[in-house]
C-alpha positions as CSV (number, residue, x, y, z in Angstrom):
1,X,-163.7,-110.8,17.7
2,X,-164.7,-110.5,14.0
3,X,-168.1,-110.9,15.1
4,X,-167.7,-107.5,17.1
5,X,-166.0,-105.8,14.4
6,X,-169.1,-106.4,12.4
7,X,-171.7,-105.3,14.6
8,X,-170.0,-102.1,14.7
9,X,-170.0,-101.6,10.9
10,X,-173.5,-102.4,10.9
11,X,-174.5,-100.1,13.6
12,X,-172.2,-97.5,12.3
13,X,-174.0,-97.8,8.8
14,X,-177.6,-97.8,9.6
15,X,-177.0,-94.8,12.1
16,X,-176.0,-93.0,8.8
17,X,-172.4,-92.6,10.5
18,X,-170.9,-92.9,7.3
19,X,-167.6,-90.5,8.1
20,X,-167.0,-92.2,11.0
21,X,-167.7,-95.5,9.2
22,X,-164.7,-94.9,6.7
23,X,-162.7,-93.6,9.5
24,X,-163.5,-96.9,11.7
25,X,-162.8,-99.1,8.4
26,X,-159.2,-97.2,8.1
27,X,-158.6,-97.8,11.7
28,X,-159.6,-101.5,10.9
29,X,-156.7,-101.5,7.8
30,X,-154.3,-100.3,10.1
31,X,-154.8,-102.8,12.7
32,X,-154.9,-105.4,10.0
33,X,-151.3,-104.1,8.2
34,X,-150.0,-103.5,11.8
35,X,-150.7,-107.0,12.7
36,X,-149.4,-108.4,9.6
37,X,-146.0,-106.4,10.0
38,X,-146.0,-107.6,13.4
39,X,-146.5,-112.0,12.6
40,X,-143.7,-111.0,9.3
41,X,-141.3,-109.1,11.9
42,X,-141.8,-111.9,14.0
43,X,-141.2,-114.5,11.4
44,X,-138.1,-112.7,10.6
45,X,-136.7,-112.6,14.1
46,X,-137.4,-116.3,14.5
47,X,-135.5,-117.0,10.6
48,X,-132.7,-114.7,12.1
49,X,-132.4,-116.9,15.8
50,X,-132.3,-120.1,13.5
51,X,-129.6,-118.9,11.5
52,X,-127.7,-117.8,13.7
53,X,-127.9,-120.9,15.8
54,X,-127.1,-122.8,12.6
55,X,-124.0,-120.4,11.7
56,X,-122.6,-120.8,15.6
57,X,-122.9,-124.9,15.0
58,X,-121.3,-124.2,11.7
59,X,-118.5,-122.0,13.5
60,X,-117.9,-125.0,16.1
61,X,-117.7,-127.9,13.7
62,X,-115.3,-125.6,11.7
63,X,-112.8,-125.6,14.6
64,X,-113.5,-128.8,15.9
65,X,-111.8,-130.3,12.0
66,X,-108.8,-127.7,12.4
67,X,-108.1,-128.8,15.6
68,X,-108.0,-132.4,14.3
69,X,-106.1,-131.2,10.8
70,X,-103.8,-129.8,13.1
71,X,-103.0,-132.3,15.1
72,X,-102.4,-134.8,12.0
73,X,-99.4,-132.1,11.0
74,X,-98.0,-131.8,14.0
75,X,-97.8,-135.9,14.1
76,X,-96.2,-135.6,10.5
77,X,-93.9,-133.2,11.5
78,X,-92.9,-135.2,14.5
79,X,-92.7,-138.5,12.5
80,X,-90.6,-136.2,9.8
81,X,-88.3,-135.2,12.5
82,X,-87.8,-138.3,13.9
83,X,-86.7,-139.8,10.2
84,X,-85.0,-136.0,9.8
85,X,-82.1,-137.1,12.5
86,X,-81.9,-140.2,11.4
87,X,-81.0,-139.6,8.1
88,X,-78.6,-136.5,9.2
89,X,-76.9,-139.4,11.3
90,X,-76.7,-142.0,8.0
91,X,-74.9,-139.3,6.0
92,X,-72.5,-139.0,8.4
93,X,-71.8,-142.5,8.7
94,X,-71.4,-142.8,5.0
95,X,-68.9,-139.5,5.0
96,X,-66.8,-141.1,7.6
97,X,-66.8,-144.5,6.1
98,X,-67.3,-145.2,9.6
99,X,-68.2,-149.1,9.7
100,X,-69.5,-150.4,12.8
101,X,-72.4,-148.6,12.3
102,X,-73.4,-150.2,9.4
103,X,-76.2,-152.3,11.5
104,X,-77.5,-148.8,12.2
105,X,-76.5,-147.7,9.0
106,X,-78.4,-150.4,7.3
107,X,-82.0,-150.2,9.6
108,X,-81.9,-146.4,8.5
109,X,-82.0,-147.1,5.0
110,X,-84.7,-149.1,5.2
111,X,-86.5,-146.0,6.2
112,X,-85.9,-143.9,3.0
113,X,-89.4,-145.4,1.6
114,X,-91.0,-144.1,4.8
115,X,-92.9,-140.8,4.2
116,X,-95.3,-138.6,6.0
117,X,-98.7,-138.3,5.1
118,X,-101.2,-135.9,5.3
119,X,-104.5,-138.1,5.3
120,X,-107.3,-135.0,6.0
121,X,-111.2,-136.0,6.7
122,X,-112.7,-133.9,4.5
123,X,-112.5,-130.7,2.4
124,X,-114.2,-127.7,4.9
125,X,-114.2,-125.7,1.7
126,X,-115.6,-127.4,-1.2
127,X,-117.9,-128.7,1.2
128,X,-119.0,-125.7,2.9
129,X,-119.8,-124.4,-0.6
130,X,-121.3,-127.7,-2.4
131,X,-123.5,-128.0,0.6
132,X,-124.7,-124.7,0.3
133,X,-123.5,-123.9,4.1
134,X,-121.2,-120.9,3.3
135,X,-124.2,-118.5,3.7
136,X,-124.1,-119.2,6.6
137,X,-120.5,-117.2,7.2
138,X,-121.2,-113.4,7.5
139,X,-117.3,-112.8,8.1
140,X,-116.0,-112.6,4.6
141,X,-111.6,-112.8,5.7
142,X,-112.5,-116.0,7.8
143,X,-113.9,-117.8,4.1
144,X,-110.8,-116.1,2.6
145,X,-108.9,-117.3,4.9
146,X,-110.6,-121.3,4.8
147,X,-110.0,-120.5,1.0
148,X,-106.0,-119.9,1.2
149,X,-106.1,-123.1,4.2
150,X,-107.7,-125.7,1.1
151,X,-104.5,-123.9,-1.1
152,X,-102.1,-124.4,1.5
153,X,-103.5,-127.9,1.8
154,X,-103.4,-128.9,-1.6
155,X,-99.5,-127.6,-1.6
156,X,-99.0,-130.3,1.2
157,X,-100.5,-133.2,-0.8
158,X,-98.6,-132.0,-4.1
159,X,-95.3,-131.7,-1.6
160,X,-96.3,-135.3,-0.7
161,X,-97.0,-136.7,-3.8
162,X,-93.3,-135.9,-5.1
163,X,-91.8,-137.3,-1.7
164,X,-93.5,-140.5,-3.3
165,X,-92.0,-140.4,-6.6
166,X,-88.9,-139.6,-5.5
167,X,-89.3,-142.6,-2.8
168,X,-90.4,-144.7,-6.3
169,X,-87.3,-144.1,-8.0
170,X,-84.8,-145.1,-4.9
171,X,-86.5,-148.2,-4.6
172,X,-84.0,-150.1,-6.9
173,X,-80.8,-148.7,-5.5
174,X,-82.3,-149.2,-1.8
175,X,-83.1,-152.7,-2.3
176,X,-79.8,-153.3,-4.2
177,X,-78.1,-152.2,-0.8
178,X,-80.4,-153.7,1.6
179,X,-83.5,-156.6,2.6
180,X,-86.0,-154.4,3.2
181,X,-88.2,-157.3,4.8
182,X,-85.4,-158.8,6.7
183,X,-83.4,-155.0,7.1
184,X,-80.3,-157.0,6.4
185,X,-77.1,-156.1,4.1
186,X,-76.8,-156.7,0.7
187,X,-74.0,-155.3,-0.2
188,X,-71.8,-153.2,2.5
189,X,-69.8,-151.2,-0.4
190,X,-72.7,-149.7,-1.8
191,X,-73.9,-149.1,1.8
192,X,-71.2,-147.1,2.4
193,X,-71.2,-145.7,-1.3
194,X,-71.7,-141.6,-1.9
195,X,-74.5,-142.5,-3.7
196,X,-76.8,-143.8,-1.5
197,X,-75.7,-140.6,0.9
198,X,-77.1,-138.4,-1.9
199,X,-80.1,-140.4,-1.5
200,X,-80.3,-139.3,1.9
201,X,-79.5,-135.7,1.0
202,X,-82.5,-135.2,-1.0
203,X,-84.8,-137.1,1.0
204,X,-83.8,-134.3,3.7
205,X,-84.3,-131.8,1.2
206,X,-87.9,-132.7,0.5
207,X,-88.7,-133.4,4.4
208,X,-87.4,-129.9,4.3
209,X,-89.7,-128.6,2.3
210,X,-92.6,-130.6,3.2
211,X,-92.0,-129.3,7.0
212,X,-92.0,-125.7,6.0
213,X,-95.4,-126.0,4.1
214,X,-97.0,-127.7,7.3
215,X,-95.7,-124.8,9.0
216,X,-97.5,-122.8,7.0
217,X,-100.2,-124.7,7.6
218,X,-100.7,-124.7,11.3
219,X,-100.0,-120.8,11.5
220,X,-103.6,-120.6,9.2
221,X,-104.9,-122.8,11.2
222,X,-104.4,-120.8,14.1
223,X,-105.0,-117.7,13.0
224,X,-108.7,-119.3,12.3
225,X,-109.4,-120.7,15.1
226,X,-108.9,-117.4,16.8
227,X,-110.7,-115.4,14.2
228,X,-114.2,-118.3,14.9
229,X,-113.3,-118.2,18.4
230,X,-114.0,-114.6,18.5
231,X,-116.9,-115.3,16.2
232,X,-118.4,-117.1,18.1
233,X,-118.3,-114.3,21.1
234,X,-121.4,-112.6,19.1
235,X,-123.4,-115.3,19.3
């Protein structure tokens, strides 16, 4: 092909066809900047397919870890719940000095240094951004939104991490009451004491407010996956 293009030129000049020389050498630049805007338009079409291949991976993994975050709070809130009634039903053993249920009385105590735990994989966040994969998100409200979901998340462990020190501090008066190994009674007076049913109280009150922030957390959630899911329609 060049080959031709240059036998042209050549006849061109020693025909002393020099205005239609210039005008076959423009024609030449044209097809030369025409053909290089074509291979870079093409280049970019093929950057543009990756990427968005890459963001619609990105997008799936995404949901794929909320669906598993969310299912680990719903089993806190269940294993909450459980310990919730429980401890509802201690209190009122306690306020009716109602003895033969201390056996019961006595296993649920045991159970105020249980506590739910929100043990996440990863952080989709701070790893979307450390890994540089955030570029890949064109939708700015769903990274606002993963952004408020790490907050929300953080608020769980902090919520957590005070159930624990308030878990630390009954230890003495629980094991003054009861065998934790053995679950049997120490000492049925203190069992039956107020104090040990205010220990009950404000273990409710924190399951309380632990529940109500993983509440929270699953509505985000959801509205995510619904916001990728229709993401994921454009692609």
């Amino acid at each position: 092909m060049l080959r031709f293009f240059r036998q042209i030129r050549h006849r061109l000049l020693t025909d002393n066809k020099f205005s239609k020389y210039l005008l076959y050498a423009v024609g030449e630049i044209l097809l030369v900047v025409i053909g290089i805007l074509i291979a870079l338009q093409i280049n970019t079409w093929n950057d543009n397919r990756m990427q968005e291949k890459e963001a619609k991976t990105f997008y799936q993994n995404i949901i794929q870890q909320l669906l598993e975050d969310r299912q680990n709070i719903e089993g806190q809130i269940a294993y909450n719940n459980k310990n919730k009634s429980q401890f509802h039903y201690a209190i009122t053993l306690i306020g009716e000095n109602n003895r033969s249920g201390r056996d019961s009385l006595c296993i649920i105590t045991e159970k105020l240094v249980d506590y739910s735990d929100f043990d996440r994989k990863g952080n989709i966040y701070e790893t979307m951004v450390n890994s540089g994969d955030v570029k890949l998100l064109k939708n700015e409200e769903i990274k606002k939104r993963l952004r408020r979901l790490e907050e929300t998340y953080l608020y769980v462990n902090r919520m957590e991490t005070i159930h624990y020190d308030a878990i630390m501090q009954m230890i003495p008066e629980i094991s003054s009451v009861v065998n934790i190994s053995s679950k049997e009674i120490i000492d049925e007076n203190r069992l039956y004491n107020p104090r040990l049913q205010n220990q009950f109280a404000l273990s409710l009150r924190v399951i309380n407010e632990k529940e109500q922030v993983y509440l929270r957390a699953l509505d985000e959630i959801h509205d995510l996956v619904s916001m990728i899911g229709e993401e994921l329609e454009h692609y």
